[in-house]
C-alpha positions in Angstrom: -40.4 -77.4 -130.5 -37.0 -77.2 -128.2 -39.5 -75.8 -125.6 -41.4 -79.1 -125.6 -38.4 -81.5 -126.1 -36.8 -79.9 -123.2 -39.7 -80.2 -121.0 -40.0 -84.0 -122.1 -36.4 -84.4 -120.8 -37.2 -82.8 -117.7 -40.4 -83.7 -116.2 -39.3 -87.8 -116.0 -36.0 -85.9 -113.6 -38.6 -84.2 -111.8 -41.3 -86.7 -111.2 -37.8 -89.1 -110.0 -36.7 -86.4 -107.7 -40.6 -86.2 -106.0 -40.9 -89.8 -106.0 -37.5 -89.3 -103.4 -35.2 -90.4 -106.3 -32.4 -87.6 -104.7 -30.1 -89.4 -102.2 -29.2 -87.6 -99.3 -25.5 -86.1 -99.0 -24.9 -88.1 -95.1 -20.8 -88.3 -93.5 -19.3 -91.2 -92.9 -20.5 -92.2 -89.1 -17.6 -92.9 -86.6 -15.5 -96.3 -87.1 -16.9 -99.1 -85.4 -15.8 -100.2 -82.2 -15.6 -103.7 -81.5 -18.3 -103.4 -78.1 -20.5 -102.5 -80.7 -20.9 -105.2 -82.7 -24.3 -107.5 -83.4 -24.1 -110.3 -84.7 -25.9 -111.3 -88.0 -26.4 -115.2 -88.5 -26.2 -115.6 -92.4 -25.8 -118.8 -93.4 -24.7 -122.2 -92.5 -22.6 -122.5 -95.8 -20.6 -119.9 -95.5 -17.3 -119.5 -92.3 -17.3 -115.9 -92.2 -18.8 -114.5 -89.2 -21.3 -111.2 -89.9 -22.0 -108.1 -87.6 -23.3 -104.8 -88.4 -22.3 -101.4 -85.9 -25.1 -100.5 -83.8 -24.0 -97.2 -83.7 -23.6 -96.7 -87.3 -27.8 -97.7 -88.3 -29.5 -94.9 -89.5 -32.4 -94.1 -91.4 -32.5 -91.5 -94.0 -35.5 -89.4 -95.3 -34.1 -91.0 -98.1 -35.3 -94.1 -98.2 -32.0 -95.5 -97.1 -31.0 -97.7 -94.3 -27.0 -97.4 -93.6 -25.3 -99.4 -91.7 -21.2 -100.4 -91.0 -21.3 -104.6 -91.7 -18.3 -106.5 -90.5 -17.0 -109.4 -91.9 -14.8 -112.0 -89.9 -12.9 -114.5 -91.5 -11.9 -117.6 -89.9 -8.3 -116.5 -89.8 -9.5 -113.2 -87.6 -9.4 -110.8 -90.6 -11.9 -108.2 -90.9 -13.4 -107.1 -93.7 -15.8 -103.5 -92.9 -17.6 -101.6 -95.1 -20.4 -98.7 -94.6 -23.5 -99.6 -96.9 -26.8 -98.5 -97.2 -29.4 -100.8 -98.1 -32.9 -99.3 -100.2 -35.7 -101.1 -99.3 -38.1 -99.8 -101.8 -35.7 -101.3 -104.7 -34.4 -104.2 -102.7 -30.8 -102.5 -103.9 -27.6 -101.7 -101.7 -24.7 -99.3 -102.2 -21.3 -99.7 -100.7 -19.7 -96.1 -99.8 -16.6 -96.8 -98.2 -14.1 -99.5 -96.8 -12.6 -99.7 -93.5 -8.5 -99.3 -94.1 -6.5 -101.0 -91.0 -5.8 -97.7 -89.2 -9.4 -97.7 -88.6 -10.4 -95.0 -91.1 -12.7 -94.9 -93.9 -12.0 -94.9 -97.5 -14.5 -93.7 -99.7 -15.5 -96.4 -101.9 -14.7 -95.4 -105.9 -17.8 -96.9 -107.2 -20.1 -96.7 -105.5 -23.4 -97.4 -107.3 -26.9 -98.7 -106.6 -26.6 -102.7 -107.3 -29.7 -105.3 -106.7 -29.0 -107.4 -103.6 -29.0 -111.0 -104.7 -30.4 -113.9 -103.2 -27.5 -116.5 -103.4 -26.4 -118.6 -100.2 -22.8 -117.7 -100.6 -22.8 -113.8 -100.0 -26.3 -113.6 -98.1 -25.6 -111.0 -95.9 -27.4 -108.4 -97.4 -30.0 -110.0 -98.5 -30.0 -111.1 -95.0 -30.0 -107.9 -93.7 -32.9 -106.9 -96.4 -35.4 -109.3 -95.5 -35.2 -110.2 -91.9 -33.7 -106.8 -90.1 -34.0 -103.6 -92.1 -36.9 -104.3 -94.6 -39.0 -106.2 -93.0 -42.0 -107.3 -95.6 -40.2 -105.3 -97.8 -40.6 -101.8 -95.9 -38.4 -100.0 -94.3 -37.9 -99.6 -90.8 -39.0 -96.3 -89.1 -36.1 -95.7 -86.9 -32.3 -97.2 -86.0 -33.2 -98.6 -82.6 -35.9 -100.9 -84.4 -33.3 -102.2 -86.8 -30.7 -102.8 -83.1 -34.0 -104.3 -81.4 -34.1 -106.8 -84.6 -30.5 -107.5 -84.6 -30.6 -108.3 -80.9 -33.6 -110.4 -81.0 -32.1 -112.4 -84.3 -34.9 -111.0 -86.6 -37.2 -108.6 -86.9 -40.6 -109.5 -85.7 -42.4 -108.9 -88.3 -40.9 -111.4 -90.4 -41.8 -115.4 -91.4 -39.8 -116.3 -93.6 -37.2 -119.2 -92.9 -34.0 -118.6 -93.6 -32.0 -119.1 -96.5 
């Protein structure tokens, strides 16, 4: 009987870690540098100004797009954080915040969170739908999520804007 409760417990952990339920272990990439920057048109509603570090895009075996954003308010002030963004759940994950001396500091908690669809804080669902996940899937390399960025969308993608 403990034999077959056991095994109950552990096949759903199993078929989660095949299905690529395990997140890989990836460093911090190197602090963004302002040359770096590409800008991400959000939203007319909102005066922050959006970029994400083309150096810092990768793709994991994962299922995870990571990326640096940036944040600009109209004041100047910068607001940087290193996310990752999973397409198949249409979730993101903060894992660390950019501290003035340009360092990172590992986000606390840092847990997988849906990306909502409001006008106010549209960046990343943004970044979901029109750079990273086109159509919902993932892109298949970091230079097609910069090619995107640079071109103001991914070309996939039809949808207007929010």
């Amino acid at each position: 009987m403990r034999a077959w409760l056991a095994l109950c417990l552990i096949m759903p952990l199993a078929a989660w870690a095949q299905a690529g339920g395990a997140e890989n272990q990836v460093p911090l990439p190197e602090y963004p540098k302002a040359e770096n920057y590409l800008p991400l048109e959000v939203s007319e509603t909102t005066s922050f100004s959006f970029f994400v570090d083309a150096k810092s895009i990768s793709v994991g075996s994962d299922g995870v797009v990571r990326y640096s954003l940036i944040a600009k308010s109209p004041d100047g002030a910068l607001n940087i954080s290193h996310e990752g963004i999973r397409c198949s759940g249409r979730e993101f994950r903060v894992y660390a915040f950019g501290r003035s001396d340009n360092t990172w500091s590992e986000s606390r908690v840092s847990r997988w969170q849906p990306i909502p669809s409001d006008t106010r804080n549209a960046q990343r669902s943004v970044l979901y739908r029109e750079f990273l996940c086109p159509m919902g899937s993932i892109i298949q390399a970091p230079g097609e999520g910069v090619q995107a960025l640079r071109r103001g969308g991914h070309p996939r993608v039809t949808v207007p804007r929010i």
